[in-house]
C-alpha positions as CSV (number, residue, x, y, z in Angstrom):
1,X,27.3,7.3,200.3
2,X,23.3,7.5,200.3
3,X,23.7,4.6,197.2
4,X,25.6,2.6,199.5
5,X,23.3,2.9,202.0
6,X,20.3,2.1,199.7
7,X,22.6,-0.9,198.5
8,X,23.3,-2.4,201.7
9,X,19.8,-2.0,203.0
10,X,18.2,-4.1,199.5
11,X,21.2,-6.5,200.6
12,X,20.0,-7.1,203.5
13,X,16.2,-7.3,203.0
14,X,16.9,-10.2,200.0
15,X,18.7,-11.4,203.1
16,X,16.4,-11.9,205.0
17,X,13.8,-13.4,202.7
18,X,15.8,-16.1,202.0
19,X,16.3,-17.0,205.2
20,X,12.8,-17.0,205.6
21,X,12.2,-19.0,202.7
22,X,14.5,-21.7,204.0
23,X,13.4,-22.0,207.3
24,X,9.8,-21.8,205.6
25,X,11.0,-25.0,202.9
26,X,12.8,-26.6,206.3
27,X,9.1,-26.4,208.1
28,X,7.4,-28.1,204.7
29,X,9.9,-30.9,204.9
30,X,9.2,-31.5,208.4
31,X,7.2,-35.2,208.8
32,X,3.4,-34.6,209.8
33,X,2.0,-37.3,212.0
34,X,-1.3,-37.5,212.2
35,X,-3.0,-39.0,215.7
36,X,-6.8,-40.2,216.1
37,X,-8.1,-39.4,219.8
38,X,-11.3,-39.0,221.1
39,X,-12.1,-36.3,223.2
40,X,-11.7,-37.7,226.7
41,X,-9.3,-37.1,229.1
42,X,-7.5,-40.4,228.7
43,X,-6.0,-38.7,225.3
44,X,-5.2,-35.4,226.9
45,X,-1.5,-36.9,227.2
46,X,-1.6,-35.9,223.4
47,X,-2.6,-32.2,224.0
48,X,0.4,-32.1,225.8
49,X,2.7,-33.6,223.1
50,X,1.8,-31.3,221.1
51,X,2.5,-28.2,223.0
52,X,6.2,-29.3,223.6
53,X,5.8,-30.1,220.2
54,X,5.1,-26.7,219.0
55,X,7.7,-24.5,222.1
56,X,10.8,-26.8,220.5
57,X,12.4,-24.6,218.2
58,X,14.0,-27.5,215.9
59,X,11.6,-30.2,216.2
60,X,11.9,-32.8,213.2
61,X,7.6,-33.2,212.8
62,X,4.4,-31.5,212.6
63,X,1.8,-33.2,215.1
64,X,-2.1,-32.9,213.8
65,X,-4.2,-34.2,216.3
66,X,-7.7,-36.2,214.9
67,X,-10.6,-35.8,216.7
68,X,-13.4,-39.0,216.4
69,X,-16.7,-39.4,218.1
70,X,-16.5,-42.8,218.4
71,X,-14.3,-46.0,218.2
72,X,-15.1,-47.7,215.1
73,X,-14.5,-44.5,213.0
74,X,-11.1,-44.1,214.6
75,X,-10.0,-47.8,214.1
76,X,-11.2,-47.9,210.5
77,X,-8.8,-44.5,209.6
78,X,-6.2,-46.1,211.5
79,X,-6.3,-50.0,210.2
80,X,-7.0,-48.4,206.7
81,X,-3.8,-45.9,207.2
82,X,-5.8,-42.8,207.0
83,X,-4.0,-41.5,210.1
84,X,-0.6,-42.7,211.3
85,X,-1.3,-43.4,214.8
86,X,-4.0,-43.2,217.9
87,X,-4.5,-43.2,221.3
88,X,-7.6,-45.8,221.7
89,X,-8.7,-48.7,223.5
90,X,-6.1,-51.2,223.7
91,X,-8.9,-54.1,223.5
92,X,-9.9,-52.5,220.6
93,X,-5.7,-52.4,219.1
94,X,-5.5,-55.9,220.4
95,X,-8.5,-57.3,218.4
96,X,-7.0,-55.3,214.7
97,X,-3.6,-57.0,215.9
98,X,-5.3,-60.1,215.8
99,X,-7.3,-59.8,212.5
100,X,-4.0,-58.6,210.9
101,X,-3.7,-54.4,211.5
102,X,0.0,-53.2,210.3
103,X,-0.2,-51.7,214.1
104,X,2.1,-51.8,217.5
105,X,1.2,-50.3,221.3
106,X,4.4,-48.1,222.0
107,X,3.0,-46.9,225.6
108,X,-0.2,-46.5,227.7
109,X,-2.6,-43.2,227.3
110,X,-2.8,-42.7,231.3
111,X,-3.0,-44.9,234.8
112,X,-6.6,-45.0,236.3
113,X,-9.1,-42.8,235.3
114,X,-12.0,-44.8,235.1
115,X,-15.1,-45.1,236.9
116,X,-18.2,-47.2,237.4
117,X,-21.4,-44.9,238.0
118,X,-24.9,-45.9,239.5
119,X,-28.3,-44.3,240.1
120,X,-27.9,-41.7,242.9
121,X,-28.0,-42.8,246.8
122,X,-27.1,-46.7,245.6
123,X,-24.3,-48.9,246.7
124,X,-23.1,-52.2,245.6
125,X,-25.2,-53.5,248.2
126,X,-28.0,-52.7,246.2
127,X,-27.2,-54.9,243.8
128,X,-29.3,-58.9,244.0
129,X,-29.1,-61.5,242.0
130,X,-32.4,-62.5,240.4
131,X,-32.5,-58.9,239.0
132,X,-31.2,-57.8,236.2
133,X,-29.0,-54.7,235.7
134,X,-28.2,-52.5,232.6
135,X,-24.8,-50.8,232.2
136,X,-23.5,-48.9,229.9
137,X,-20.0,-49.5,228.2
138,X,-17.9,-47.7,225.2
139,X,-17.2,-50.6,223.7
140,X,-17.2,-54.8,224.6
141,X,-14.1,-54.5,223.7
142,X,-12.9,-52.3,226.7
143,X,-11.7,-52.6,229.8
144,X,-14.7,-51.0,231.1
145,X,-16.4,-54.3,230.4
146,X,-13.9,-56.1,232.1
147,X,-14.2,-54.2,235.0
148,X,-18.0,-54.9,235.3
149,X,-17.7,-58.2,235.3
150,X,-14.9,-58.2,237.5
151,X,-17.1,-56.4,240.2
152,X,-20.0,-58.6,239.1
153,X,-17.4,-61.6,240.1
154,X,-16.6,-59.9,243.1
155,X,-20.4,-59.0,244.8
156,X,-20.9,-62.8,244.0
157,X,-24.0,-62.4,241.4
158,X,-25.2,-64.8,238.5
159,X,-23.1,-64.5,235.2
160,X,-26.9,-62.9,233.9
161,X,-27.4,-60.4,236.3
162,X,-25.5,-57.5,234.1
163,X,-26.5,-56.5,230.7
164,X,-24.6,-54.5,228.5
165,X,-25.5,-51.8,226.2
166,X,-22.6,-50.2,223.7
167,X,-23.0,-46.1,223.8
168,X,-21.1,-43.2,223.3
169,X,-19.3,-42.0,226.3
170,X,-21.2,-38.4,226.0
171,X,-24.7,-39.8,226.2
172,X,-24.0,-41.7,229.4
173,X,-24.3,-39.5,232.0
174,X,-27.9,-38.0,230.4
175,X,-29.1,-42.3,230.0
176,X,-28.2,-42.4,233.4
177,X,-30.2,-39.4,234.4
178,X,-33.4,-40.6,233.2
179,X,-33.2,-44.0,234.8
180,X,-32.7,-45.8,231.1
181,X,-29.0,-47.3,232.3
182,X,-28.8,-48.8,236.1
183,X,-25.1,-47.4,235.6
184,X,-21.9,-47.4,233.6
185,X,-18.5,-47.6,233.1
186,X,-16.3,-44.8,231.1
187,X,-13.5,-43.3,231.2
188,X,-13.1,-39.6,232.0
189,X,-14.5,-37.0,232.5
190,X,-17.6,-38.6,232.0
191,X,-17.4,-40.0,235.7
192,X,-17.3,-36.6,237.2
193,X,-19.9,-34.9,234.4
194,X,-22.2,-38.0,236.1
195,X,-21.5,-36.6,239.5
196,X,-21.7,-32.9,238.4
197,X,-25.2,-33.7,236.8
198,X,-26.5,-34.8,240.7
199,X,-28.1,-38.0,239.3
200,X,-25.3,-40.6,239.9
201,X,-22.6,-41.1,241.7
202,X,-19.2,-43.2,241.5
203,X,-20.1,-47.0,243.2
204,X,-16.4,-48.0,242.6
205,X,-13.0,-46.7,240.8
206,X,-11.6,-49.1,238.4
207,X,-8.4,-49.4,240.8
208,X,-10.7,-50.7,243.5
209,X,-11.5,-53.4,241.3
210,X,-8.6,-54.2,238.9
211,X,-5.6,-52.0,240.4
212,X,-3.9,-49.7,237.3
213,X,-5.9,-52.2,234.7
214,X,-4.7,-50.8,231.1
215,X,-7.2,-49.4,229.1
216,X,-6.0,-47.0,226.7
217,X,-2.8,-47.4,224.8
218,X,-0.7,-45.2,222.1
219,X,-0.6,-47.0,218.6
220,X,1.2,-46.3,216.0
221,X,1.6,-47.7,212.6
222,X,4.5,-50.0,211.5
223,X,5.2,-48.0,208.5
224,X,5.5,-44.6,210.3
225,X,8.0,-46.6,212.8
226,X,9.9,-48.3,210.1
227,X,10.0,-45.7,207.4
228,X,10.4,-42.4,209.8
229,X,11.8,-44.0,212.7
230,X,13.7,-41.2,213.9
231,X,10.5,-39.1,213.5
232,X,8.7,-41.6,215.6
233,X,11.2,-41.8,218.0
234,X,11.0,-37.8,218.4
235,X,7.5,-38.1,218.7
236,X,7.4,-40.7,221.5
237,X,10.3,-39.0,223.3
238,X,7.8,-35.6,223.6
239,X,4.7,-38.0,224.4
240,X,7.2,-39.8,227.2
241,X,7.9,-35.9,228.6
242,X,4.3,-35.1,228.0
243,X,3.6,-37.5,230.4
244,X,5.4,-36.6,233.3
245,X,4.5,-32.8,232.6
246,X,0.4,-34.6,232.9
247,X,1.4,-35.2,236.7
248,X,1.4,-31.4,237.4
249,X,-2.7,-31.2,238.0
250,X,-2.7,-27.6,237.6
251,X,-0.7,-28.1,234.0
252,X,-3.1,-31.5,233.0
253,X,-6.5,-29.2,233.7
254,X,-5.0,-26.0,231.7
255,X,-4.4,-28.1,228.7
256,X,-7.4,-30.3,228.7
257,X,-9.2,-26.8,229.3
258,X,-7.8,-25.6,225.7
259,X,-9.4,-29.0,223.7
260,X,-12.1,-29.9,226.1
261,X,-15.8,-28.5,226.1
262,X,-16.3,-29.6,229.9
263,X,-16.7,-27.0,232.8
264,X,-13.3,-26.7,234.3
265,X,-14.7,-28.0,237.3
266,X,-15.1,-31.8,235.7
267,X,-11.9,-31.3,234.3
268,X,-10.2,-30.5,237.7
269,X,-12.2,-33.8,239.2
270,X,-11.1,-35.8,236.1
271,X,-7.4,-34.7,236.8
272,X,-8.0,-35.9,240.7
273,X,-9.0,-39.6,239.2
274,X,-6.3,-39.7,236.4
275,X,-2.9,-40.2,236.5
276,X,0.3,-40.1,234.0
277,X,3.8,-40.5,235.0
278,X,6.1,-43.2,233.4
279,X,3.8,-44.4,230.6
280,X,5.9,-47.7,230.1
281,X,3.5,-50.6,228.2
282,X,4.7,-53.4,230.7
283,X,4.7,-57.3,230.4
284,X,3.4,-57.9,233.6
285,X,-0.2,-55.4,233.2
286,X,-0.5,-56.8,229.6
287,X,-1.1,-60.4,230.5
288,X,-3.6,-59.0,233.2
289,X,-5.6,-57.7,230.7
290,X,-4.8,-60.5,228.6
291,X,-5.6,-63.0,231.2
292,X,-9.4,-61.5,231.8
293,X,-10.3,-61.4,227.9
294,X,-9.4,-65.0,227.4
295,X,-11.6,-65.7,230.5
296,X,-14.3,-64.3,228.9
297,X,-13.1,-65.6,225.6
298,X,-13.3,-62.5,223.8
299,X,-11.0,-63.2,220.5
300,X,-7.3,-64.5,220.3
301,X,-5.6,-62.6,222.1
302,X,-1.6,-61.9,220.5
303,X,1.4,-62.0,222.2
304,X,3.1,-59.0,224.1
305,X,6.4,-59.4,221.3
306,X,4.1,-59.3,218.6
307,X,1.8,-56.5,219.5
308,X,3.9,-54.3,222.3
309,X,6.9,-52.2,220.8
310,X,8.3,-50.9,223.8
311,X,12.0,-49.5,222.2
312,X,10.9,-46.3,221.6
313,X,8.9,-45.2,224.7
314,X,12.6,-46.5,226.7
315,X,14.7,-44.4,224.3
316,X,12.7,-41.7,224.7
């Protein structure tokens, strides 16, 4: 009887490791993706994809987020196929698409979300023409830019009036500080670290100027969507429920808390000025943003069928 025993209980140990080692050789199989973000709030829709990534029990891919300080090093590892996808600047996606990137948008990063700062206690009516103004932007390429020009447009000043210096996002608010910017325009939460810091303040949101202008989109790589296409399609399907799960302020600030060095505090103010929801890469808000770079005549601009894959953000 006490062999038996002993036999059973071997039995069921070798059991149990192979089980183990299959689900361990299922896991290895699995399809890692790998997604470039910087570490703004406009990419927190990511963070959140990859915690319903990680709570579904039979998911078909590994997510590994990227972390870049800066644009050009992201695009490079993207255009290059050193990472599979990215949530960036969709100027920035645009301009690769032009020049020949192996890339398609499959849905927007976020609605809203950005700001234009000044010096403390000024308005727009501060601003004259016959005076110059300097403003930082991420990139030229962004729809930051356009949005200073738009308001530029709008107060009526000379097309000289605003210069524009290219800086990282995390230097802004501190520029701004000691007086070497008038202003700038970012997305979050640089906005509210601006306010936090007691030296700026917000002169306009970007949806006073350009309602819901899209800024930053999710890119992915035609070889992950034509190779692994049901892994892509997974992916998008959690980024799509990701979204929607963003809404919830309370959930958006405790995962943003997790990736992000900020004080909570900027991050709750960031969630106030951001929002997520259906993440759909429309026509219609395309050839807005469209419309203002070949205005300013920016670069060649592609098509929305040649750039915009929106299959597997509506399958989702």
């Amino acid at each position: 009887m006490k062999k038996i025993f002993i036999l059973s209980l071997i039995f069921l140990i070798l059991l149990s490791a192979c089980t183990h080692s299959n689900n361990q050789q299922k896991n290895d199989k699995k399809q890692t993706i790998k997604i470039g973000y910087l570490p703004i709030t406009h990419s927190a829709n990511l963070m959140m994809t990859k915690q319903i990534q990680q709570q579904t029990q039979h998911s078909n891919y590994k997510l590994e987020l990227v972390k870049f300080n800066n644009w050009p090093d992201l695009m490079d590892a993207l255009n290059s196929g050193k990472i599979d996808g990215a949530s960036t600047l969709i100027e920035l996606a645009m301009k690769s698409k032009e020049k020949g990137s192996n890339i398609k948008a499959v849905a927007l990063g976020h609605h809203e979300g950005n700001v234009i700062m000044g010096q403390k206690d000024k308005t727009t009516a501060d601003f004259h023409n016959h005076r110059e103004y300097s403003f930082a932007i991420p990139h030229r390429y962004s729809t930051h830019y356009l949005l200073l020009e738009e308001m530029r447009k709008q107060l009526k000043l000379d097309d000289d009036t605003f210069s524009y210096h290219e800086m990282a996002p995390a230097e802004m608010p501190a520029a701004l500080s000691e007086h070497r910017i008038s202003g700038y325009s970012v997305a979050e939460p640089f906005g509210a670290l601006g306010e936090k810091l007691g030296k700026g303040h917000t002169i306009k949101h970007g949806s006073d100027v350009i309602p819901d202008a899209y800024c930053c989109a999710l890119v992915l790589r035609e070889d992950l969507i034509n190779q692994h296409h049901h892994v892509a399609k997974t992916f998008v399907s959690d980024y799509k429920q990701a979204g929607y799960k963003m809404n919830n302020k309370k959930l958006s600030v405790d995962v943003m808390n997790k990736y992000f060095k900020q004080d909570k505090k900027v991050l709750t103010q960031s969630a106030e000025w951001t929002s997520y929801g259906d993440l759909t890469l429309e026509k219609d808000g395309y050839n807005k943003i469209t419309q203002l770079l070949d205005e300013h005549k920016l670069f060649k601009t592609p098509d929305y069928k040649d750039f915009v894959d929106p299959t597997l953000y509506k399958e989702g």
